[in-house]
TORMARSE-328684 format. One line per field, with one value per residue: residue in three letters; y, z negated, x of N, C-alpha, C in turn. Coordinates in pm, whole numbers, plus 50000, padded with zeros to 5 digits. Each point is the difference from the previous one (the first is absolute). Example, Ala and Ser with C-alpha at 12.3 -4.5 7.8 and 13.67 -1.06 7.14 Angstrom:
BEGIN
resn <- [ala / ser]
n.north <- [49431 / 50105]
n.up <- [49220 / 50072]
n.east <- [51319 / 49965]
ca.north <- [50119 / 50119]
ca.up <- [50000 / 49994]
ca.east <- [49911 / 50082]
c.north <- [50120 / 50109]
c.up <- [50000 / 49927]
c.east <- [50090 / 49923]
***
This chain:
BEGIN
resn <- [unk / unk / unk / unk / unk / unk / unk / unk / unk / unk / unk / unk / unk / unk / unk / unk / unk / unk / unk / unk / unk / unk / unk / unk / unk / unk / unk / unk / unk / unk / unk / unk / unk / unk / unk / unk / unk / unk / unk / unk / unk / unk / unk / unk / unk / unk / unk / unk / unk / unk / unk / unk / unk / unk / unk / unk / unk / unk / unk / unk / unk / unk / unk / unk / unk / unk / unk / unk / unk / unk / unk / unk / unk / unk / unk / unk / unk / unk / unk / unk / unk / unk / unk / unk / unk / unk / unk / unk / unk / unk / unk / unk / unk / unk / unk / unk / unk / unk / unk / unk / unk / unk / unk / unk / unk / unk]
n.north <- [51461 / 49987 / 49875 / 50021 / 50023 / 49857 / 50065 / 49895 / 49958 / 49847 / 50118 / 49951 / 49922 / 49972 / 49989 / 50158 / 49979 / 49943 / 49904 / 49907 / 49922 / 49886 / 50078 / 49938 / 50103 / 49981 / 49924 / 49934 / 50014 / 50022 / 49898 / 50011 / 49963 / 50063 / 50001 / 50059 / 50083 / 50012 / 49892 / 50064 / 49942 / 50132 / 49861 / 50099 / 49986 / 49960 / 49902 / 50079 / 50073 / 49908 / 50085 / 50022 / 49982 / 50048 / 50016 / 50157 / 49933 / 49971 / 49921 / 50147 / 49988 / 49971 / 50121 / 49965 / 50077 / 49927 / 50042 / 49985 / 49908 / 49891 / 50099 / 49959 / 50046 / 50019 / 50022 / 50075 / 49944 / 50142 / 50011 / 50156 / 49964 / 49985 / 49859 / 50030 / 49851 / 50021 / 49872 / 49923 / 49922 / 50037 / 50128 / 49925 / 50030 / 49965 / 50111 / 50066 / 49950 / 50152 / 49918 / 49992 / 49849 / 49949 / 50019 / 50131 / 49908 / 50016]
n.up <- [50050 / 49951 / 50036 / 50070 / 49892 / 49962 / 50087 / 50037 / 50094 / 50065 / 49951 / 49964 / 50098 / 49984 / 49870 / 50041 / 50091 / 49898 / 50087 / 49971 / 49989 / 49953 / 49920 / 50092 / 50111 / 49901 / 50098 / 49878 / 50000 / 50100 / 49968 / 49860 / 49952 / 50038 / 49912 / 50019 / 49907 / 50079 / 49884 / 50062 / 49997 / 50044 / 50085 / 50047 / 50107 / 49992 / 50013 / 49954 / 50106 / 50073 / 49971 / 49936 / 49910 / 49943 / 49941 / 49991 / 50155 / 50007 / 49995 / 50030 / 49879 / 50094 / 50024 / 50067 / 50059 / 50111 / 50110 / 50048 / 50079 / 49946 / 49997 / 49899 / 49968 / 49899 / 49906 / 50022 / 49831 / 50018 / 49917 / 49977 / 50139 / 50106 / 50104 / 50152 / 50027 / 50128 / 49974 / 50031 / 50040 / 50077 / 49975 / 50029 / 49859 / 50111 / 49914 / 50055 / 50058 / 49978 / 49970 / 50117 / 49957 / 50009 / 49898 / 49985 / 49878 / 50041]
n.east <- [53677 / 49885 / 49906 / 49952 / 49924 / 49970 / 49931 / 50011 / 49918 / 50072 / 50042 / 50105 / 49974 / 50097 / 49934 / 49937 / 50063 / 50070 / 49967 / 49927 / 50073 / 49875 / 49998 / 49909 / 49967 / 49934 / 49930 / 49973 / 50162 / 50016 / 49877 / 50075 / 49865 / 50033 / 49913 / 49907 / 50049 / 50102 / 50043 / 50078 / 50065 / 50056 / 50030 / 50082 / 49945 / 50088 / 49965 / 49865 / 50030 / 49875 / 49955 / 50110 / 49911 / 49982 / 50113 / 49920 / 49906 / 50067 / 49896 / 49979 / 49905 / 49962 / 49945 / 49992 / 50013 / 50106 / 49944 / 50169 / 49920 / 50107 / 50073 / 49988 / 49876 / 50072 / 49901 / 50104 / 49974 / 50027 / 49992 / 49999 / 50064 / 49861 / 50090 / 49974 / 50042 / 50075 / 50006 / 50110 / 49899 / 50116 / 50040 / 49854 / 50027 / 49899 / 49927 / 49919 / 49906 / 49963 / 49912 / 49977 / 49916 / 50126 / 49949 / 50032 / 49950 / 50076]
ca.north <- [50035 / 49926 / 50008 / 50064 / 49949 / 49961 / 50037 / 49907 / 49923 / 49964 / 49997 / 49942 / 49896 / 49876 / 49949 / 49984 / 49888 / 49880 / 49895 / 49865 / 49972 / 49934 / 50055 / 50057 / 50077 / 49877 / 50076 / 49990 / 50097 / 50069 / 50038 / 49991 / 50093 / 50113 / 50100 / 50141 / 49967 / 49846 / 50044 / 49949 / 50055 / 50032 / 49925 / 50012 / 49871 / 50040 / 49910 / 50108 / 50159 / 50139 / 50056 / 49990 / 50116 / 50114 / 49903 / 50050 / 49987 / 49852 / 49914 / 50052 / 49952 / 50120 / 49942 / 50004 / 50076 / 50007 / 49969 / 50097 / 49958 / 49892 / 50077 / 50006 / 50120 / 49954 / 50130 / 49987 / 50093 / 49994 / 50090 / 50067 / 49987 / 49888 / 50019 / 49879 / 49959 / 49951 / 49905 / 49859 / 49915 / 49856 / 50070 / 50031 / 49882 / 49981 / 49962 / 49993 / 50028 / 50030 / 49961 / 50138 / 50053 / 50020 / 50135 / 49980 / 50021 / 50059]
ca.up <- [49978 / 49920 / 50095 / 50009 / 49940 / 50065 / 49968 / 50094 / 49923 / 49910 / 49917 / 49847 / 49998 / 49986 / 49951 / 50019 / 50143 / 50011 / 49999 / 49982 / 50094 / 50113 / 50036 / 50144 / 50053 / 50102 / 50074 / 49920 / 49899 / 50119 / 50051 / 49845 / 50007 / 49906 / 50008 / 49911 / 49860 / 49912 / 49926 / 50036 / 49958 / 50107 / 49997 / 50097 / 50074 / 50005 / 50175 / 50113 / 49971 / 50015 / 49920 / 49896 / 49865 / 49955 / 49916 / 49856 / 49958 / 49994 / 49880 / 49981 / 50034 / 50062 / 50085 / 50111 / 50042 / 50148 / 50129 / 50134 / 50098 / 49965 / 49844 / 49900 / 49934 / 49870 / 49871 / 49855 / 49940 / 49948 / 49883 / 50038 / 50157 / 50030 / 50050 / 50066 / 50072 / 50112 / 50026 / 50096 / 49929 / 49942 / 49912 / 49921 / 49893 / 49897 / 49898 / 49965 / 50100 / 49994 / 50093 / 50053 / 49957 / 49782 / 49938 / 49879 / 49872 / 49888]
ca.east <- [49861 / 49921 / 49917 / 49855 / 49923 / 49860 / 49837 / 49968 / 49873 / 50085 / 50127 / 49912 / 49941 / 50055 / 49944 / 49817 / 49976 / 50084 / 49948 / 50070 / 50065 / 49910 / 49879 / 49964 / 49934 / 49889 / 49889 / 49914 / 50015 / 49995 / 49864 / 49914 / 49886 / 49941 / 49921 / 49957 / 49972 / 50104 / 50089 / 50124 / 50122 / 50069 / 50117 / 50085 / 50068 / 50130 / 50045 / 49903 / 50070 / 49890 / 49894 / 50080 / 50042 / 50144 / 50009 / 49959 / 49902 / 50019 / 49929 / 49901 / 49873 / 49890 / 49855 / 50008 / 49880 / 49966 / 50128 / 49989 / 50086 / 49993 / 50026 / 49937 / 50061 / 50000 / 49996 / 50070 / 50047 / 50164 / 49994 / 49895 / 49979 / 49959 / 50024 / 49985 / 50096 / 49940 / 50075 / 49968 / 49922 / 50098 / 49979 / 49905 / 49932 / 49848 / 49994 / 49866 / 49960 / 49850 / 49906 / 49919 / 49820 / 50038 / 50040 / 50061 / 49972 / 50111]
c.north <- [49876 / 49982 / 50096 / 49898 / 49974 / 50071 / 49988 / 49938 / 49920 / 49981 / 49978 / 49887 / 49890 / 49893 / 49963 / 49939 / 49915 / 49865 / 49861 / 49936 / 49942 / 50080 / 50062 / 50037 / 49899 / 50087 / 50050 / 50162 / 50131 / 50035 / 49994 / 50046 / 50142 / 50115 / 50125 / 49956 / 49881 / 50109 / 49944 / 50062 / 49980 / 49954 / 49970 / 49855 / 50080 / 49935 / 50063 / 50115 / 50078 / 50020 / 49971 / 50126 / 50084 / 49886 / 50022 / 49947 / 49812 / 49960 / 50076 / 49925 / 50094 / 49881 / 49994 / 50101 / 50029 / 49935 / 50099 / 49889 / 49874 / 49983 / 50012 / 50220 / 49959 / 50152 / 49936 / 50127 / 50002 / 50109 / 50075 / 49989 / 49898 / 50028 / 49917 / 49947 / 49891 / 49884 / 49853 / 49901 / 49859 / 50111 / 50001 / 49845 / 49956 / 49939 / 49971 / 50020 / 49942 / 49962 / 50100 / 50024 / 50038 / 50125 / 49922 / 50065 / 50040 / 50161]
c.up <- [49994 / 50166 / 49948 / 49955 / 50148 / 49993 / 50104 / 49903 / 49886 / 49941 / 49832 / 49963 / 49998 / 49945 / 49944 / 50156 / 49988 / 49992 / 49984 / 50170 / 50076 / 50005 / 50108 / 50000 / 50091 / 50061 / 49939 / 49920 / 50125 / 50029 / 49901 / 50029 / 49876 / 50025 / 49957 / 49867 / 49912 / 49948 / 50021 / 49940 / 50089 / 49925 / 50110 / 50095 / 50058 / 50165 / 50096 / 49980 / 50062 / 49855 / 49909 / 49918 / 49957 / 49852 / 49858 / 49992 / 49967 / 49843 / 49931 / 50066 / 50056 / 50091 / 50181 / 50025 / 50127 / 50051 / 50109 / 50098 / 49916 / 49852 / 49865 / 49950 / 49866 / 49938 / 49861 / 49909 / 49974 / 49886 / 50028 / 50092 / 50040 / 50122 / 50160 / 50046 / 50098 / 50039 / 50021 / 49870 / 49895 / 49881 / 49859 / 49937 / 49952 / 49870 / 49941 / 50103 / 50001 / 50119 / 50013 / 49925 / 49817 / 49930 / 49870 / 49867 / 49870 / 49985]
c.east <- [49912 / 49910 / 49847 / 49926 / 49850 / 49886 / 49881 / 49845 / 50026 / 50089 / 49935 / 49933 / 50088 / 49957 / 49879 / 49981 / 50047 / 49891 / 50069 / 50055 / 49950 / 49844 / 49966 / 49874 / 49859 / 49908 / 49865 / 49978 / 49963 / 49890 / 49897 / 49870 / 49996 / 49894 / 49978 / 49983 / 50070 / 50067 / 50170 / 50166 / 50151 / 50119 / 50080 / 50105 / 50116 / 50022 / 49888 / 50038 / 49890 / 49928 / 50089 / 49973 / 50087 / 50063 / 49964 / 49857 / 50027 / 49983 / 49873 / 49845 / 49871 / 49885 / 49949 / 49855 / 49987 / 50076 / 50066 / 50023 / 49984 / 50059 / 49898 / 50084 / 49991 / 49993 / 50095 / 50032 / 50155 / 50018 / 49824 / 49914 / 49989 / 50069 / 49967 / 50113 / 49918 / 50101 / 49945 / 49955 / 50164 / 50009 / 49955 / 49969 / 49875 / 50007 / 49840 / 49913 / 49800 / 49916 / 49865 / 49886 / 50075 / 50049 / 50067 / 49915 / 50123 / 49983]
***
């Protein structure tokens, strides 16, 4: 008989967690500033296992619209459905990041 297939968090990921060999985990990256209203993209740290994502939301781009605790909540779209994910700031890719008195003209 064949083993039981994996269905575990991460199963499947072999290669969406796979990191470079010296790439480490700095402190920098641990205490990033992020705010309300950035624009960030959920890029999964494979060496922090708190606030780890699910691996379908990994590379999806969304918006931070809170906090629980020390957690950025991120609003992402995933097809139809907007969705929240509540995860750890090593997580999260700033990509744009709105200053409070600025709007946007587009």
């Amino acid at each position: 008989m064949a083993n039981k297939k994996a269905k575990g968090k991460r199963s499947l990921t072999r290669s969406r967690y796979r990191r470079n060999v010296r790439a480490k985990t700095t402190v920098n990256e641990l205490i990033k500033p992020i705010k309300v209203d950035d624009v960030v993209q959920v890029n999964a740290n494979s060496s922090v296992h708190n606030g780890l994502p699910h691996r379908r939301m990994d590379g999806i781009t969304g918006k931070v619209i809170g906090f629980q605790g020390d957690c950025p909540i991120v609003q992402l779209k995933t097809g139809n459905k907007t969705k929240k994910v509540i995860t750890h700031r090593v997580h999260l890719k700033l990509l744009k990041q709105i200053a409070k008195g600025e709007k946007n003209d587009k």
